[in-house]
C-alpha positions as CSV (number, residue, x, y, z in Angstrom):
1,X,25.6,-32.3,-3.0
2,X,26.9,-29.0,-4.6
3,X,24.9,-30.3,-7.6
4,X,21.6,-30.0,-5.8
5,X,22.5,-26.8,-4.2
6,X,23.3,-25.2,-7.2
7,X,20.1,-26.5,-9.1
8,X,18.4,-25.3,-5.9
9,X,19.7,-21.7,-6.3
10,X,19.1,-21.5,-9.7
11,X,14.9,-22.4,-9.9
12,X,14.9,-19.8,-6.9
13,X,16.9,-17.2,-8.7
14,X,13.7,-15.1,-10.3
15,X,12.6,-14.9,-6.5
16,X,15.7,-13.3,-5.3
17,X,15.4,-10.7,-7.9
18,X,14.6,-7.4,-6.0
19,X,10.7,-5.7,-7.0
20,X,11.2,-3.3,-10.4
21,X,11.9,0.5,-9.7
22,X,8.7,2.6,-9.7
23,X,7.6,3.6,-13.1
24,X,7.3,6.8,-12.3
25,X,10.2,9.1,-11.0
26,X,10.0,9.6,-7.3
27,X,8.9,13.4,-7.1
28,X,5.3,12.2,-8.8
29,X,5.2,9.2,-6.5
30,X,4.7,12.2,-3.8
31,X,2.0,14.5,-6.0
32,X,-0.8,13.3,-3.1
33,X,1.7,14.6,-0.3
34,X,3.3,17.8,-2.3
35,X,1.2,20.1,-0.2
36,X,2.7,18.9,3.2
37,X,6.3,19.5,2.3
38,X,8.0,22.6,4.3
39,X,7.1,24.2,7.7
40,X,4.2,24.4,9.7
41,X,3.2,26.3,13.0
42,X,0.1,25.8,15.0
43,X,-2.0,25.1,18.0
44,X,-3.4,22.0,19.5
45,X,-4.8,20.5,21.8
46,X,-4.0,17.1,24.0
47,X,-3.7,15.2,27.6
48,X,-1.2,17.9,28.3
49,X,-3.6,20.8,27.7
50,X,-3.3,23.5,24.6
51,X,0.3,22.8,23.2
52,X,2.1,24.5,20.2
53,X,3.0,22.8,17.3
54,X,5.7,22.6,15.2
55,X,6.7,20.4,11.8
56,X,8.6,20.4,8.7
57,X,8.4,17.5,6.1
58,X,11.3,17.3,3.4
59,X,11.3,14.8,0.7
60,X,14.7,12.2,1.9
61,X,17.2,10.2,0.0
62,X,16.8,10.6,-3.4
63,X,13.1,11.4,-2.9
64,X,12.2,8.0,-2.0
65,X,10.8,9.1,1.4
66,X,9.1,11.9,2.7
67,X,10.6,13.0,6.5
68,X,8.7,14.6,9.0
69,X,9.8,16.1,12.4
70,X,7.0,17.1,14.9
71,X,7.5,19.1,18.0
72,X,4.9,19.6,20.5
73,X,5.5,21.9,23.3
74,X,2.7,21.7,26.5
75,X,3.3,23.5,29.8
76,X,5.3,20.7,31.5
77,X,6.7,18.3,28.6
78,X,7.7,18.1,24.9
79,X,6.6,15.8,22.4
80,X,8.8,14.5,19.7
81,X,7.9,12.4,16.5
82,X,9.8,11.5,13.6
83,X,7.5,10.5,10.4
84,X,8.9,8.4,7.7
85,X,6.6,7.8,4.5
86,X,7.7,5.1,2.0
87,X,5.5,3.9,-1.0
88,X,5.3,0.1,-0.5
89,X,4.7,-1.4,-4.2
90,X,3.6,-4.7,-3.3
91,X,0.8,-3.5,-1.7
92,X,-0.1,-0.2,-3.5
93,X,-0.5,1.9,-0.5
94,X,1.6,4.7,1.3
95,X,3.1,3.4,4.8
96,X,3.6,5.7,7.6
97,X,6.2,5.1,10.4
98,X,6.6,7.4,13.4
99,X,8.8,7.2,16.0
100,X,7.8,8.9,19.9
101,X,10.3,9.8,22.0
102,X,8.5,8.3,24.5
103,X,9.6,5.2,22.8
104,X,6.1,4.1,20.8
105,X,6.5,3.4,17.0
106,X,3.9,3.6,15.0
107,X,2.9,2.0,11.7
108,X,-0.2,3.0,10.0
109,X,-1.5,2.7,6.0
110,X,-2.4,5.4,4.5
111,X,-6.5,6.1,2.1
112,X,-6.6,9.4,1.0
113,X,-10.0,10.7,0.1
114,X,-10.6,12.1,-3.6
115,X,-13.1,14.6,-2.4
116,X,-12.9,17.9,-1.3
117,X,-11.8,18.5,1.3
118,X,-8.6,16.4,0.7
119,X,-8.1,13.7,3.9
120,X,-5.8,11.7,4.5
121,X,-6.8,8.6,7.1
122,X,-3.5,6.9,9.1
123,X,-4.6,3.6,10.2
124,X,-2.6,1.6,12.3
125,X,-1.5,-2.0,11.5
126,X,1.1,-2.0,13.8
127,X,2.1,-0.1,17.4
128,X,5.0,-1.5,19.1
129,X,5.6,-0.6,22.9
130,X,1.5,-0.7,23.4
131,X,-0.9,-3.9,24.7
132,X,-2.2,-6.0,21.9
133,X,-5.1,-5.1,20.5
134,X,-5.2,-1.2,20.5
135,X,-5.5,0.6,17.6
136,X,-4.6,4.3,16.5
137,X,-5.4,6.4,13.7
138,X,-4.1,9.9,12.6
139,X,-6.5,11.5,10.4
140,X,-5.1,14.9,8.3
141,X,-7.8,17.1,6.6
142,X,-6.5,20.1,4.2
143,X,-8.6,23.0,4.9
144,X,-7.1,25.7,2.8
145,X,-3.8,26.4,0.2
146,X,-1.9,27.0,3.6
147,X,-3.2,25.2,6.5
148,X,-4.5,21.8,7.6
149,X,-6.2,19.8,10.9
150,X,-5.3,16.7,12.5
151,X,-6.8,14.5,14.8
152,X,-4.7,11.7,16.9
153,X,-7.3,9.3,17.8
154,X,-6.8,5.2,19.9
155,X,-9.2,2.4,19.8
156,X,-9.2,0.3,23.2
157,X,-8.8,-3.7,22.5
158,X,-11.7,-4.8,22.1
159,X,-13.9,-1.4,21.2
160,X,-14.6,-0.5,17.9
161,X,-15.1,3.4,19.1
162,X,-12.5,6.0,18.6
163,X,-11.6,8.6,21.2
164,X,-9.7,11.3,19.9
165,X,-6.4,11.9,22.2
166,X,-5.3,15.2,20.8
167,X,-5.8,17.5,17.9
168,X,-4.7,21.0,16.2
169,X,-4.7,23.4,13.7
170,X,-1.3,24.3,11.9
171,X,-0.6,26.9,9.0
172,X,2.3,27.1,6.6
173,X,5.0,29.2,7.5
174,X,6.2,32.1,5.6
């Protein structure tokens, strides 16, 4: 029996072996998301009426992850987000996960557009604490060297159209 086992362990060994390192280092990894790190004021607008927004993204542990801390303030309530961007190599694509503090989380992949003006589409493939079947994106378009828009948008199950839940302006603090 421990013959077996063993033999077992070893043909699976090369699959237990964790994915190679990136080949590049970690801060060139992040070149598409360079312009977002630091602080950001702004305006938008939502359910709650015109809100002002806050942000700051920082690159995390060893530069692995890009952090992002979100504060919307409306007349009668605050929204909260964390953002955590990873670099998943399997797939070749930048993940997104955002946690609400109204308790949704978010998990989106990431196409960024080569053209001018640089956008960068958030779809969902998961949202947890929401019926099946909706869908959300979070679509961020770089207008200028110190601002950029962004439009929250959700997809009713079974509706291919996308409403857009909130939006907003915010510029690069000094």
């Amino acid at each position: 029996m421990r013959t077996i086992l063993l033999l077992a362990l070893v043909a699976s060994a090369p699959f237990l072996v964790p994915v190679a390192q990136d080949a590049e280092p970690a801060d060139q990894l992040w070149e598409p998301f360079e312009f977002f790190v630091g602080s950001w004021t702004g305006e938008g607008r939502g359910p709650g009426g015109v809100n002002e927004l806050e942000r700051e993204y920082e690159l995390v542990l060893d530069g692995r992850y890009l952090h992002g801390r979100n504060k919307g303030t409306f007349e009668n309530e605050v929204h909260r987000n964390w953002d955590f961007f990873s670099w998943d190599k399997i797939r070749e694509t930048f993940v997104l996960r955002q946690f609400h503090n109204e308790g949704y989380v978010n998990r989106y992949t990431c196409t960024i557009s080569e053209d001018e003006p640089r956008t960068y589409v958030f779809e969902s493939e998961a949202l947890e604490n929401m019926q099946p079947g909706w869908g959300a994106r979070l679509t961020l378009t770089v207008v200028d060297a110190d601002s950029f828009r962004e439009s929250f948008e959700l997809r009713q199950p079974g509706n291919d159209a996308w409403m857009e839940l909130a939006g907003g302006t915010l510029k690069r603090k000094r």
